[in-house]
TIMI-2910 file (N, C-alpha, C, CB; in pm, 1 decimal, decimal comma, always signed):
<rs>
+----------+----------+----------+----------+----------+----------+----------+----------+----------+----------+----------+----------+------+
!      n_x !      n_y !      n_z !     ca_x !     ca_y !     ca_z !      c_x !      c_y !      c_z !     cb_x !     cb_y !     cb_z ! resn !
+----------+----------+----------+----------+----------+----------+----------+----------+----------+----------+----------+----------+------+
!    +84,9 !   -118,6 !     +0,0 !     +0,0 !     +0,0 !     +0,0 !    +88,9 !   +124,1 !     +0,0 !    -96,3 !     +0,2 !   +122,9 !  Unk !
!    +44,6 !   +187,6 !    -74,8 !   +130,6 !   +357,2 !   -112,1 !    +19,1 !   +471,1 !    -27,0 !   +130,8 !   +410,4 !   -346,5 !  Unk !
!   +102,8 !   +581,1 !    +68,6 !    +85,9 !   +659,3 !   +110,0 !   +107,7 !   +787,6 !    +61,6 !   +117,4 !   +634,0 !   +182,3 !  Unk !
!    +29,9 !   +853,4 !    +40,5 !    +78,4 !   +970,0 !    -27,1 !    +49,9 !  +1127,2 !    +59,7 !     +0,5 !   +964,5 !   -176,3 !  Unk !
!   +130,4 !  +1179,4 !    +91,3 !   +134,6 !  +1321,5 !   +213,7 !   +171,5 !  +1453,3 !   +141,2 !   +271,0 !  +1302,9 !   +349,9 !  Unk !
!    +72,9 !  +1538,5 !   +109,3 !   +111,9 !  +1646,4 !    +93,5 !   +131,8 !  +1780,6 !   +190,4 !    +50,0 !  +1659,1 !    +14,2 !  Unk !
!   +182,3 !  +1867,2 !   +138,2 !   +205,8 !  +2000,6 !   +260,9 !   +267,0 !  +2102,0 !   +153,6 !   +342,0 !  +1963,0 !   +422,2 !  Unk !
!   +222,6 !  +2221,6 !   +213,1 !   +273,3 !  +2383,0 !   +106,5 !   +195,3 !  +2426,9 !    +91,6 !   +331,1 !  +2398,1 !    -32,3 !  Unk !
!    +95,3 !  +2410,4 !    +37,2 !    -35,3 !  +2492,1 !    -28,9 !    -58,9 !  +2566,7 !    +49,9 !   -162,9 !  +2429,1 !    -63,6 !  Unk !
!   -144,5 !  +2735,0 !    +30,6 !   -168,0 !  +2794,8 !   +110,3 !   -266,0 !  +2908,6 !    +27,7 !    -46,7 !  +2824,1 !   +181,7 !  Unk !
!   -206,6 !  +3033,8 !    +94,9 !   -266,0 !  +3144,9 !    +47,6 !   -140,3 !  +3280,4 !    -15,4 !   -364,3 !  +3191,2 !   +183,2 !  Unk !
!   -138,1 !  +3317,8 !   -143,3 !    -30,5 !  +3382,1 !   -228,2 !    -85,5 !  +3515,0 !   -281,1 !    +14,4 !  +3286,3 !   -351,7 !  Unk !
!     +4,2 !  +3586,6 !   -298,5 !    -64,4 !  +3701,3 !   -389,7 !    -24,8 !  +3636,5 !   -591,6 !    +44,6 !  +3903,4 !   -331,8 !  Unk !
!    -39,3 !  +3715,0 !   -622,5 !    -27,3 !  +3673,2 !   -757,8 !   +123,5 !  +3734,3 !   -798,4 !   -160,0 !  +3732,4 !   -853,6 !  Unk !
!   +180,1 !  +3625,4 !   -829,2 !   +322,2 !  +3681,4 !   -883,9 !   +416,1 !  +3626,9 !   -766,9 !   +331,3 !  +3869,5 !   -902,4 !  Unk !
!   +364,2 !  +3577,7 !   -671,9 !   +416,3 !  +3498,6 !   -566,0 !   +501,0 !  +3362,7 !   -582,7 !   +308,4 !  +3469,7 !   -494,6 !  Unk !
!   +517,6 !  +3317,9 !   -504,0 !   +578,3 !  +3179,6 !   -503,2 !   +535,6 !  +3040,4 !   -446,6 !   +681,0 !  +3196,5 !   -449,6 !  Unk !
!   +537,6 !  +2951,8 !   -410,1 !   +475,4 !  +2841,5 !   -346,8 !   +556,0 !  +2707,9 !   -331,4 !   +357,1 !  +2815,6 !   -419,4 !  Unk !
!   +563,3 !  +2654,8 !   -280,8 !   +642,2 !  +2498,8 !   -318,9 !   +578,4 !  +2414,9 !   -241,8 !   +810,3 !  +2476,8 !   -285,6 !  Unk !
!   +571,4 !  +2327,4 !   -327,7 !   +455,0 !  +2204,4 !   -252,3 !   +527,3 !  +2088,3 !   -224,8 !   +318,5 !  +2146,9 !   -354,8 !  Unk !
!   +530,4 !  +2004,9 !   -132,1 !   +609,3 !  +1877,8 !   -134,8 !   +477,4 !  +1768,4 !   -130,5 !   +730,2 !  +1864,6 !     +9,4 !  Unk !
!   +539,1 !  +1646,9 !   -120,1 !   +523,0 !  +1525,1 !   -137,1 !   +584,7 !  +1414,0 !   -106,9 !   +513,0 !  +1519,2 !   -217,2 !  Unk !
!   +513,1 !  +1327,3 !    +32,0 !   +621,8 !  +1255,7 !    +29,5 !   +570,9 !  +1094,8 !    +31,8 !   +714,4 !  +1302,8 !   +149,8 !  Unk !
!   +622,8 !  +1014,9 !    -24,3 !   +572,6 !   +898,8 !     -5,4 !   +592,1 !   +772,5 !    +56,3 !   +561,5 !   +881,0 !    -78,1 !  Unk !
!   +531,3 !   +685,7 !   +125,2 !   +551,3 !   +564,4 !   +169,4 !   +519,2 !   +473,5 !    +80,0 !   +493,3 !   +542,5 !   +276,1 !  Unk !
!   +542,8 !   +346,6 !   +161,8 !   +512,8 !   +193,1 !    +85,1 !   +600,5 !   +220,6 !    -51,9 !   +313,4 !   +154,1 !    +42,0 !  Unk !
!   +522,7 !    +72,9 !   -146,4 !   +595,1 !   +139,4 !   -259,8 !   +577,2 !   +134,3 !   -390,1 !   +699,8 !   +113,1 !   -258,6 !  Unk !
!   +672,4 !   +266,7 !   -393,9 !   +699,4 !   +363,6 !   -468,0 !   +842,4 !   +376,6 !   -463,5 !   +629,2 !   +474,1 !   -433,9 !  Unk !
!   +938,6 !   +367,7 !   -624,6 !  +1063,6 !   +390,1 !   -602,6 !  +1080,2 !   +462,3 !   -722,4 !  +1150,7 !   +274,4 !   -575,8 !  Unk !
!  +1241,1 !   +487,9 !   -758,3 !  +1270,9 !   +582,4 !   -839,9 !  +1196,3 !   +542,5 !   -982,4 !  +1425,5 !   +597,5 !   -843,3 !  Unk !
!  +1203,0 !   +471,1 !  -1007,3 !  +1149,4 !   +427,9 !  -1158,4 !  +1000,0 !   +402,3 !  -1204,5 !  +1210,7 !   +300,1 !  -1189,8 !  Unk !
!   +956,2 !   +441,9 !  -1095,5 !   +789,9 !   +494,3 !  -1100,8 !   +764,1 !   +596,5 !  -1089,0 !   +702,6 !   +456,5 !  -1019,2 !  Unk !
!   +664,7 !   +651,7 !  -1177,9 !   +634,5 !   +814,9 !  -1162,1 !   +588,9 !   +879,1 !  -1058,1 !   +549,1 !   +858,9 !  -1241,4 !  Unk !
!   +614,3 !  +1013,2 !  -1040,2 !   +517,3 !  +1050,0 !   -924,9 !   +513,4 !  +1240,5 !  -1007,7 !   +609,9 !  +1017,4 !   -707,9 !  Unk !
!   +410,3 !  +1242,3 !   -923,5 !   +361,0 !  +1387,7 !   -996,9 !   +243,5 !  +1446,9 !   -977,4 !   +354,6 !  +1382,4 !  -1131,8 !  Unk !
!   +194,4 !  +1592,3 !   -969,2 !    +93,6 !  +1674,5 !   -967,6 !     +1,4 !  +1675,2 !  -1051,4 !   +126,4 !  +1771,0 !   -965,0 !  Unk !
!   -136,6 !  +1679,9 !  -1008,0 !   -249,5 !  +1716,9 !  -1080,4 !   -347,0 !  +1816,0 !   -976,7 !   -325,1 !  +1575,2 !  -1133,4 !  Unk !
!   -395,5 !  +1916,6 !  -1082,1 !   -554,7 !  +1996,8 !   -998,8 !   -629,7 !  +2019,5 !  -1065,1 !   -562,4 !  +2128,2 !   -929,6 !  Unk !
!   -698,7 !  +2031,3 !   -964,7 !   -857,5 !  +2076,6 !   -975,1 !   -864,6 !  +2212,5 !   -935,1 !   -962,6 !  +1991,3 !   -878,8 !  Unk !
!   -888,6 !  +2322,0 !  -1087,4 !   -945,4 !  +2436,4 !  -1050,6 !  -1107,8 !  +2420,4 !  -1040,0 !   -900,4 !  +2541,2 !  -1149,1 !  Unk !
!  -1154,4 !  +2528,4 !  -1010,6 !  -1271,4 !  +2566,7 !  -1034,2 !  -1341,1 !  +2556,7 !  -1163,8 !  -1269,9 !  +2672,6 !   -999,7 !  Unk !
!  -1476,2 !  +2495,7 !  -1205,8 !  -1515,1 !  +2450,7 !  -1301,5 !  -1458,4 !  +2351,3 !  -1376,4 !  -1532,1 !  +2527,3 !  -1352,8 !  Unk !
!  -1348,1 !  +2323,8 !  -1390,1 !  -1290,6 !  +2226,0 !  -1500,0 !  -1252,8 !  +2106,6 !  -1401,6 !  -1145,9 !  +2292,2 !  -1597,2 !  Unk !
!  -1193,3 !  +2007,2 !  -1447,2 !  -1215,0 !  +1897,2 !  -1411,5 !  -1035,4 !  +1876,5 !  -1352,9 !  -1291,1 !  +1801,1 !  -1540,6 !  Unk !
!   -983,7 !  +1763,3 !  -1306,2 !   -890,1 !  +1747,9 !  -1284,6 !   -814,7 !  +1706,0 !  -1399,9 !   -893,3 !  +1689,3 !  -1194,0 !  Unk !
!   -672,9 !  +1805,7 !  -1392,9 !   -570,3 !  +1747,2 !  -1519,6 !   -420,1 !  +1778,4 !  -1491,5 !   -606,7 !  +1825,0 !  -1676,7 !  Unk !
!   -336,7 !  +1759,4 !  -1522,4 !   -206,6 !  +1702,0 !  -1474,8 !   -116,9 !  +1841,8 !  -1504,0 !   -152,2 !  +1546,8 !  -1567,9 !  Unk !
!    -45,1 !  +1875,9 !  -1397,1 !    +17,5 !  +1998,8 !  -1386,4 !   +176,8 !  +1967,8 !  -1430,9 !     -3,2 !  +2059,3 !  -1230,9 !  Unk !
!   +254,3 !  +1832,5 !  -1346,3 !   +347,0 !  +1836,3 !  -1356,0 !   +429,6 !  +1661,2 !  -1323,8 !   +364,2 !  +1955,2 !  -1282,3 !  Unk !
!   +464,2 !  +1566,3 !  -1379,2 !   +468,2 !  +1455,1 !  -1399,4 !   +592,0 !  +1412,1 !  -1427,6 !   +390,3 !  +1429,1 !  -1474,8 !  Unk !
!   +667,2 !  +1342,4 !  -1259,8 !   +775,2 !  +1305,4 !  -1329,4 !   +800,8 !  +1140,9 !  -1345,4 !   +886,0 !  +1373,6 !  -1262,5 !  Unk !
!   +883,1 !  +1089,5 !  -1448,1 !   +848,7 !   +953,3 !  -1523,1 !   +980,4 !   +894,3 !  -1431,8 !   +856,2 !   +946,9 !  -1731,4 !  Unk !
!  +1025,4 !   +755,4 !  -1395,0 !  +1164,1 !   +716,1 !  -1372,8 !  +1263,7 !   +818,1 !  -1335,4 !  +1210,9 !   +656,0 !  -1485,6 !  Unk !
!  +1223,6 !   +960,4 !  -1331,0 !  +1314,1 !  +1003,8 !  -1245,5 !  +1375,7 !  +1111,4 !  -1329,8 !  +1407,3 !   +895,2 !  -1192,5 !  Unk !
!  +1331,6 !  +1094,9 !  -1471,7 !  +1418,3 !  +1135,3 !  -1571,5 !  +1344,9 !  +1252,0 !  -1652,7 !  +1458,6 !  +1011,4 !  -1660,6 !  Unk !
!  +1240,4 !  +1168,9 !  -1677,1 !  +1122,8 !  +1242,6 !  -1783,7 !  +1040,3 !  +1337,2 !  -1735,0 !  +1020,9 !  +1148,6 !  -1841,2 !  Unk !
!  +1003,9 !  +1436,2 !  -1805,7 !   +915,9 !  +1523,8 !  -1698,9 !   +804,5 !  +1579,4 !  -1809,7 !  +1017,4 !  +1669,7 !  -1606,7 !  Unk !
!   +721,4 !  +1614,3 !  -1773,0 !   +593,0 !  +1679,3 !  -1854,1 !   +522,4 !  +1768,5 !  -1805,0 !   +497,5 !  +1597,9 !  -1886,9 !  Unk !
!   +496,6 !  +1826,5 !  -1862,3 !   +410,6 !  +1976,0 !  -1792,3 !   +268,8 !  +2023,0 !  -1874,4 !   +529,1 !  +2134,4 !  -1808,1 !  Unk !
!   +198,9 !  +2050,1 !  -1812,6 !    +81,8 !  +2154,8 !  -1835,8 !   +145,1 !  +2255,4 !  -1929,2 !    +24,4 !  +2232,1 !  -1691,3 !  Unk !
!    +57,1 !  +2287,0 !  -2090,4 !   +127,7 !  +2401,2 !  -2110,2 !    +98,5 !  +2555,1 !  -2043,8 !   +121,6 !  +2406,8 !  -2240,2 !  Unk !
!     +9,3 !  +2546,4 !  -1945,1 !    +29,1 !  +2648,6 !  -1887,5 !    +85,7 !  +2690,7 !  -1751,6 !    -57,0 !  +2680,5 !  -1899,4 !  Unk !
!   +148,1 !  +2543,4 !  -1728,3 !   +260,1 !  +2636,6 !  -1642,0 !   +391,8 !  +2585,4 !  -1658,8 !   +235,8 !  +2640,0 !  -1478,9 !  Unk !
!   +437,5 !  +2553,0 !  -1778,6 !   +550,7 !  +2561,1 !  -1806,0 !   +641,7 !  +2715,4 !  -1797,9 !   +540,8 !  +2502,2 !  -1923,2 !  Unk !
!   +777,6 !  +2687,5 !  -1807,7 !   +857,2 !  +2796,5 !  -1731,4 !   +828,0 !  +2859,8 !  -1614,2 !   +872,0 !  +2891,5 !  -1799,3 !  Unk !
!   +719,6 !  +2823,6 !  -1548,4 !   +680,0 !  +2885,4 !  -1398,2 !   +673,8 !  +2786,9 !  -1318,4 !   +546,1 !  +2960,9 !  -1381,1 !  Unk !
!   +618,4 !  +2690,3 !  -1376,5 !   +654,6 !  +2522,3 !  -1227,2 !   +768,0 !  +2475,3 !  -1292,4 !   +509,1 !  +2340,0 !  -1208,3 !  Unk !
!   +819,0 !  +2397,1 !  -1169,2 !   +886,3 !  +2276,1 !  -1198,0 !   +919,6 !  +2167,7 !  -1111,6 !   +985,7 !  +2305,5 !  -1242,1 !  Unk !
!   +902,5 !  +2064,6 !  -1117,3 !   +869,0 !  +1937,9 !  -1082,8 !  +1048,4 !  +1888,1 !  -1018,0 !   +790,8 !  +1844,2 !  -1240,4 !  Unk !
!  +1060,4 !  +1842,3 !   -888,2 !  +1188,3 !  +1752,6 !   -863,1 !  +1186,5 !  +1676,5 !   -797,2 !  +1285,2 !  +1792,2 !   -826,8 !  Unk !
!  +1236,0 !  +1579,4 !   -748,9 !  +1216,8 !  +1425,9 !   -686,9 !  +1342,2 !  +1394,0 !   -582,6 !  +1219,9 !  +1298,9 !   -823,9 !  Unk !
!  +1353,4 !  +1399,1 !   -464,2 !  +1438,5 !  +1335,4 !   -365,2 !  +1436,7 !  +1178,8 !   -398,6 !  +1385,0 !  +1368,3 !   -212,5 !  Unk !
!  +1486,1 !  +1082,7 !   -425,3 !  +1466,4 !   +981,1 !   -411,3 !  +1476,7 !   +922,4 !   -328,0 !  +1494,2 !   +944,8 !   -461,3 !  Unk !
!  +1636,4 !   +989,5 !   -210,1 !  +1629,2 !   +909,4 !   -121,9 !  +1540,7 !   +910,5 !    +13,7 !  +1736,8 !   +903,1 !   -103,8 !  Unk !
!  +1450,9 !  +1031,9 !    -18,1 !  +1337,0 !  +1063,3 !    +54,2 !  +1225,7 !  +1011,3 !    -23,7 !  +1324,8 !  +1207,9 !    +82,5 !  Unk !
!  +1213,3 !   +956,7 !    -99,9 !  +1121,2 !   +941,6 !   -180,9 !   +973,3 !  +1075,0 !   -170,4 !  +1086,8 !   +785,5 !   -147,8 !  Unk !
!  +1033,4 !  +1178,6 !   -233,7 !   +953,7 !  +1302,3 !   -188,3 !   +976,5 !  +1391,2 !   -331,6 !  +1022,9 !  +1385,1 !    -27,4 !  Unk !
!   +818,9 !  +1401,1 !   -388,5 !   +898,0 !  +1527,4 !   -494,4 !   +812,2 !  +1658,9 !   -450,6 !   +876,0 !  +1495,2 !   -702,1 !  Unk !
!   +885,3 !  +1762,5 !   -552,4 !   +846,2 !  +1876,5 !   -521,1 !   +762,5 !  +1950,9 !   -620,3 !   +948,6 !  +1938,8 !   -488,2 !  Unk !
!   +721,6 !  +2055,9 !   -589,5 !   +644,1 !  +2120,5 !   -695,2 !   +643,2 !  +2284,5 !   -690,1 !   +497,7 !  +2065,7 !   -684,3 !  Unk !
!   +803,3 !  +2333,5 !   -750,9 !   +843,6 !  +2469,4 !   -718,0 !   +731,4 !  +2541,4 !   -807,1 !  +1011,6 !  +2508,2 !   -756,9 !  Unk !
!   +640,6 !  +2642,2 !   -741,3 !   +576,0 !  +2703,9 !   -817,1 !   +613,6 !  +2832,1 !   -809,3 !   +459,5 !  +2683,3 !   -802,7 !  Unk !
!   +645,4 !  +2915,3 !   -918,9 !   +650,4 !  +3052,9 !   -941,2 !   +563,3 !  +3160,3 !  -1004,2 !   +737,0 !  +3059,8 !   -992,8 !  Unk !
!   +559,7 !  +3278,6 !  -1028,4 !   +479,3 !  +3343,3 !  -1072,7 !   +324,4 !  +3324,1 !  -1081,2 !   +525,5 !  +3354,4 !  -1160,8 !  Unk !
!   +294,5 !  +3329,7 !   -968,8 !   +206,2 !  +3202,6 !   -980,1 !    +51,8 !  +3306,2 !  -1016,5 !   +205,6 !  +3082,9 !   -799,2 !  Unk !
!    -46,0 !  +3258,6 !  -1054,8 !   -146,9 !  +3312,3 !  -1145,4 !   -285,5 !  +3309,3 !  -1077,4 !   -148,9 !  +3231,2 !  -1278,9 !  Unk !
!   -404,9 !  +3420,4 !  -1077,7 !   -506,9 !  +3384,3 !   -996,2 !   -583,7 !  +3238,8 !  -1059,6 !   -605,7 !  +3516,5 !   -986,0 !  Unk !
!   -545,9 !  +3253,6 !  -1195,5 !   -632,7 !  +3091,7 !  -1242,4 !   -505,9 !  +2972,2 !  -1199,6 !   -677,4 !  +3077,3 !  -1472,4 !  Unk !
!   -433,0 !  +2989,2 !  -1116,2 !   -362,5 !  +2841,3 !  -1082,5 !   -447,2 !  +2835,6 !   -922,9 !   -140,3 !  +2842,5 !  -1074,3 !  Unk !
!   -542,2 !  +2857,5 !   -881,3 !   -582,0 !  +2881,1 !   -762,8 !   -671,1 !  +2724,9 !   -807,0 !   -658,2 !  +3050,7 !   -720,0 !  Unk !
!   -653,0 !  +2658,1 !   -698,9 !   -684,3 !  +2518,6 !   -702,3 !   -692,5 !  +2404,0 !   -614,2 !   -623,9 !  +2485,1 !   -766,1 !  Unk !
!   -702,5 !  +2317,1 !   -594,8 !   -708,3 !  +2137,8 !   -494,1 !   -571,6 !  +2110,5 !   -573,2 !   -884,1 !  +1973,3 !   -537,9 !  Unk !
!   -416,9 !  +2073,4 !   -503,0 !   -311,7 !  +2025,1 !   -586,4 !   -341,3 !  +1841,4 !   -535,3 !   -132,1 !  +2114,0 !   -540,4 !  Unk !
!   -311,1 !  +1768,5 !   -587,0 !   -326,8 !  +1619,7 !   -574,1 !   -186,6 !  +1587,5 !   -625,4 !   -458,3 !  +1546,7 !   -663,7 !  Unk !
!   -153,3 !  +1509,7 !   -516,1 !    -51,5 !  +1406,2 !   -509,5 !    -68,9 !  +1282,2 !   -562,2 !    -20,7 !  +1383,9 !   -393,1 !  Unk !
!    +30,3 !  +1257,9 !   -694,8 !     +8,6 !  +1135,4 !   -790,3 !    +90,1 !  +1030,2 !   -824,1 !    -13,4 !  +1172,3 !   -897,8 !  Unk !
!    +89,4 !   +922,5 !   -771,5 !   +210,8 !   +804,6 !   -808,9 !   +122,6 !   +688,5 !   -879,7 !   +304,1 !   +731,0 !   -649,1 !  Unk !
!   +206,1 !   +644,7 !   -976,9 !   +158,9 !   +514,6 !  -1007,4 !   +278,7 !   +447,6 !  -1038,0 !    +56,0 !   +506,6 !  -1117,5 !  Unk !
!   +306,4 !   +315,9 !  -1039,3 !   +425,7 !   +190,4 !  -1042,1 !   +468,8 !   +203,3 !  -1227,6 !   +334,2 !    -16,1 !   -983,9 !  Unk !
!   +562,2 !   +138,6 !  -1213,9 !   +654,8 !   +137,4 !  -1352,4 !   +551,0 !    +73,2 !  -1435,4 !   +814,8 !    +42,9 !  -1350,8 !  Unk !
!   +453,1 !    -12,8 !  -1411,1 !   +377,6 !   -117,1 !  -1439,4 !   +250,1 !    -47,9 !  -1520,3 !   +343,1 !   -199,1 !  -1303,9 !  Unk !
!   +236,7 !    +34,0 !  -1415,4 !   +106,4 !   +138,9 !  -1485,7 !    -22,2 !   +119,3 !  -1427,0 !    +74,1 !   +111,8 !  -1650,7 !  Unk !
!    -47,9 !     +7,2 !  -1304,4 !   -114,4 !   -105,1 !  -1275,8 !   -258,6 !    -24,7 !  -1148,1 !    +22,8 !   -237,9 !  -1203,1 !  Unk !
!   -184,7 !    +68,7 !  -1116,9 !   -230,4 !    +91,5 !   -994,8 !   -218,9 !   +267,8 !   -982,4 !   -138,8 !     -2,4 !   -883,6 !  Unk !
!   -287,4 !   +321,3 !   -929,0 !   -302,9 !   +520,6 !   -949,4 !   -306,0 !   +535,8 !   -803,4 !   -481,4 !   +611,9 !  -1042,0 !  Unk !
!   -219,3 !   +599,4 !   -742,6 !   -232,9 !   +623,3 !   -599,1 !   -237,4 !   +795,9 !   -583,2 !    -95,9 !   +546,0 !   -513,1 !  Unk !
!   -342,5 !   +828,9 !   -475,8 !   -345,0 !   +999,6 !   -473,4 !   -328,5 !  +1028,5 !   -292,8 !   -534,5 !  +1078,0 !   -552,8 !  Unk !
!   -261,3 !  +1183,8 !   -306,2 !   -302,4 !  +1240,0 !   -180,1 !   -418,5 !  +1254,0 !   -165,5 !   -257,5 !  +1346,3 !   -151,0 !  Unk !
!   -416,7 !  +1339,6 !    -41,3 !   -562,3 !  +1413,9 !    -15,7 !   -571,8 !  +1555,2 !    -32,6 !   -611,6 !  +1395,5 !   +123,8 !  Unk !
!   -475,1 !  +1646,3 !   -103,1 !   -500,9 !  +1721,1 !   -192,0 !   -445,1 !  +1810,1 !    -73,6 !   -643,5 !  +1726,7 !   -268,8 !  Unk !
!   -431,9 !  +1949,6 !   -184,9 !   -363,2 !  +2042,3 !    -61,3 !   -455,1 !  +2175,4 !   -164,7 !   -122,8 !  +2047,8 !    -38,0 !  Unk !
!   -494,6 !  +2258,9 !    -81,9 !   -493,4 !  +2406,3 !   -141,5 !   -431,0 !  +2511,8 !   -184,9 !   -525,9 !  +2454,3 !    -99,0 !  Unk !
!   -410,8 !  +2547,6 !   -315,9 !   -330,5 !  +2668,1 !   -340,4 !   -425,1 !  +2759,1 !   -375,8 !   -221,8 !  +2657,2 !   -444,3 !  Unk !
!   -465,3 !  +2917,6 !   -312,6 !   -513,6 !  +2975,1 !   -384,1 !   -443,9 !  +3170,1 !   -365,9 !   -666,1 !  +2926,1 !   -356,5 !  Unk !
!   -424,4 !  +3201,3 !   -515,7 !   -346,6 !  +3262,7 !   -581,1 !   -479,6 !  +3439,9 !   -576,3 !   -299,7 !  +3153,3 !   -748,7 !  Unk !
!   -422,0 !  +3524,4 !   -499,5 !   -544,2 !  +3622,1 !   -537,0 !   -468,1 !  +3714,8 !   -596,0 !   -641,4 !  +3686,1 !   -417,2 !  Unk !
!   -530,4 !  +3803,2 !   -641,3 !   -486,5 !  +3961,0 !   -741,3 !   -484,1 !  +4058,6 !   -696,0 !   -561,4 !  +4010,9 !   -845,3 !  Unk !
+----------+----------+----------+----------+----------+----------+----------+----------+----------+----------+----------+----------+------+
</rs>
């Protein structure tokens, strides 16, 4: 069984900063992904920031050059440096791992970021 713990989220002005961590139990190791998804307001949940084996990374195109995604391994903990951050990134962030396998989707319990003007 995979545990998933988030912490950071809060309250920002716009143009602010944020960093979200993540850390995980059970398992989960380097060569399984782990990575961000939210839920703004009205739209549905979709994937902010996703990293693959450790290596690969993918982003939302809208917050590319302003997030970026990094992974402790030997904490098994990644991060989610957010910058410049925007009143529409105001959101539920969810903590996301799944196995090399693809087999299984494990989530936090979500953390709050919300971004005002």
């Amino acid at each position: 069984q995979v545990q998933l713990v988030e912490s950071g989220g809060g309250l920002v002005q716009a143009g602010g900063s944020l960093r979200l961590s993540c850390a995980a139990s059970g398992s989960i190791f380097s060569r399984d992904a782990m990575g961000w998804f939210r839920r703004t307001p009205g739209k549905q949940r979709e994937l902010v920031a996703l990293m693959d084996g450790g290596t690969v990374t993918n982003y939302a195109d809208s917050v590319k050059g302003r997030f970026t995604i990094s992974r402790d391994n030997a904490k098994n903990t990644v991060y989610l440096q957010m910058n410049s951050l925007k009143p529409e990134d105001t959101g539920v962030y969810y903590c996301y791992a799944t196995p090399w396998t693809r087999n299984t989707n494990y989530w936090g319990q979500g953390t709050q970021v919300t971004v005002s003007s």
